[in-house]
C-alpha positions as CSV (number, residue, x, y, z in Angstrom):
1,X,0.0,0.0,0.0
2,X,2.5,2.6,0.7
3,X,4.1,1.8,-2.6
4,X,0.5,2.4,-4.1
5,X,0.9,5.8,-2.4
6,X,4.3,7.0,-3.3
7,X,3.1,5.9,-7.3
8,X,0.1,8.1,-6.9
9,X,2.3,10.8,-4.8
10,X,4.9,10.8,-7.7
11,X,2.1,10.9,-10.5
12,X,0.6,13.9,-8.8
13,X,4.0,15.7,-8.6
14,X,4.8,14.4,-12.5
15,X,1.2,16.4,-13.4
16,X,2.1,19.3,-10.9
17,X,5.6,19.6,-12.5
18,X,4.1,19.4,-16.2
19,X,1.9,22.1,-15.0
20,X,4.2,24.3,-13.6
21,X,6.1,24.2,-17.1
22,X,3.6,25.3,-18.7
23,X,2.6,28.5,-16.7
24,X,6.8,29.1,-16.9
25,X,6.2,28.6,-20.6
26,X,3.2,31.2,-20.3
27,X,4.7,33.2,-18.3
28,X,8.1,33.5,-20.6
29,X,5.9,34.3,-23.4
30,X,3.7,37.1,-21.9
31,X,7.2,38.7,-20.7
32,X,7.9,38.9,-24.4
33,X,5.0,39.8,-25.8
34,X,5.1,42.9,-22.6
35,X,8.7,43.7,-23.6
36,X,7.3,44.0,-27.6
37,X,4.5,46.0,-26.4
38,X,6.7,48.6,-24.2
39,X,9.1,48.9,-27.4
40,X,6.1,50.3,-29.6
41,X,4.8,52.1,-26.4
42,X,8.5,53.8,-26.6
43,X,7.8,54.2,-30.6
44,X,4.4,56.0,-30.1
45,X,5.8,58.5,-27.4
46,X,8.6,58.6,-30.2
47,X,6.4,59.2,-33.2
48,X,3.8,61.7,-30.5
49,X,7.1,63.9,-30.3
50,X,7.6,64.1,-33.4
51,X,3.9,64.7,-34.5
52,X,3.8,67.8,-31.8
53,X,7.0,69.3,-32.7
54,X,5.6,69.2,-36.4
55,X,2.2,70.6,-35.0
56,X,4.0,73.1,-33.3
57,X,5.9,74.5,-36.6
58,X,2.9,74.3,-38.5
59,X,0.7,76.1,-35.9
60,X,3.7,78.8,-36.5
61,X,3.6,79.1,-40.0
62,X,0.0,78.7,-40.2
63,X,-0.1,82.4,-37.5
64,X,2.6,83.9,-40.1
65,X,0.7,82.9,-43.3
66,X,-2.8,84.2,-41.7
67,X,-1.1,87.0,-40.2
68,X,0.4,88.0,-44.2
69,X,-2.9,87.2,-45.6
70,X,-5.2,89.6,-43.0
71,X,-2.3,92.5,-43.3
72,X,-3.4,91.5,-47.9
73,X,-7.2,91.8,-47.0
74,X,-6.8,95.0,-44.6
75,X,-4.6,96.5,-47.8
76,X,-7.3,95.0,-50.5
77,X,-10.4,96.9,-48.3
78,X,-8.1,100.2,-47.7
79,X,-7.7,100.2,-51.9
80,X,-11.2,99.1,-52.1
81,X,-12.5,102.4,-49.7
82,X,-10.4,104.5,-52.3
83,X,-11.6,103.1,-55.5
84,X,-15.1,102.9,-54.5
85,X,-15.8,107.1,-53.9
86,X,-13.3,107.8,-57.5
87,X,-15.9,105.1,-59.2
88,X,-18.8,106.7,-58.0
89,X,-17.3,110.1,-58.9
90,X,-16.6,109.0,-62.2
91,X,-19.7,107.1,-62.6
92,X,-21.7,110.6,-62.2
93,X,-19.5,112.8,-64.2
94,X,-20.3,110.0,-67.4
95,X,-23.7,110.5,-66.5
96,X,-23.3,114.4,-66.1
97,X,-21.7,114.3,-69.5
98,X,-24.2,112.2,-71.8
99,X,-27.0,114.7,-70.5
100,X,-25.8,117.2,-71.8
101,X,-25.2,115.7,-75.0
């Protein structure tokens, strides 16, 4: 009987030990699969970086460009506020000058 035993004790450590492989086997792989996912974790931070520096210079250039284009538009309506009363003017004196035609 106590050989009976020690067979069932050793076929219970024999499962226990396959067991144990196989959550060290489980184990090894989710420590890869973490180390692969903190290398693209360190490539996104990378990559966000890089996005926000090139956010940052186009933020820039996009306040210079507006900037050029209002200081156009503000010239464009100050030209526009002198053409309009010398149209006008010149408007009448045609119409001054076929009546009395």
């Amino acid at each position: 009987m106590s050989e009976q035993k020690l067979d069932l004790i050793l076929s219970e450590l024999q499962k226990v030990n396959e067991r144990i492989a196989t959550i060290g086997q489980r184990v090894t792989n989710i420590d890869t699969k973490q180390q692969r996912h903190g290398e693209h974790i360190q490539q996104l931070i990378q990559l966000v970086v890089v996005t926000n520096e090139n956010l940052t210079k186009l933020e820039a250039a996009t306040l210079k460009r507006f900037g050029q284009v209002d200081c156009g538009l503000r010239m464009l309506e100050a030209d526009f506020d002198l053409i309009l009363p010398k149209t006008n003017e010149h408007e009448r004196d045609i119409n001054r000058l076929k009546h009395v035609e």
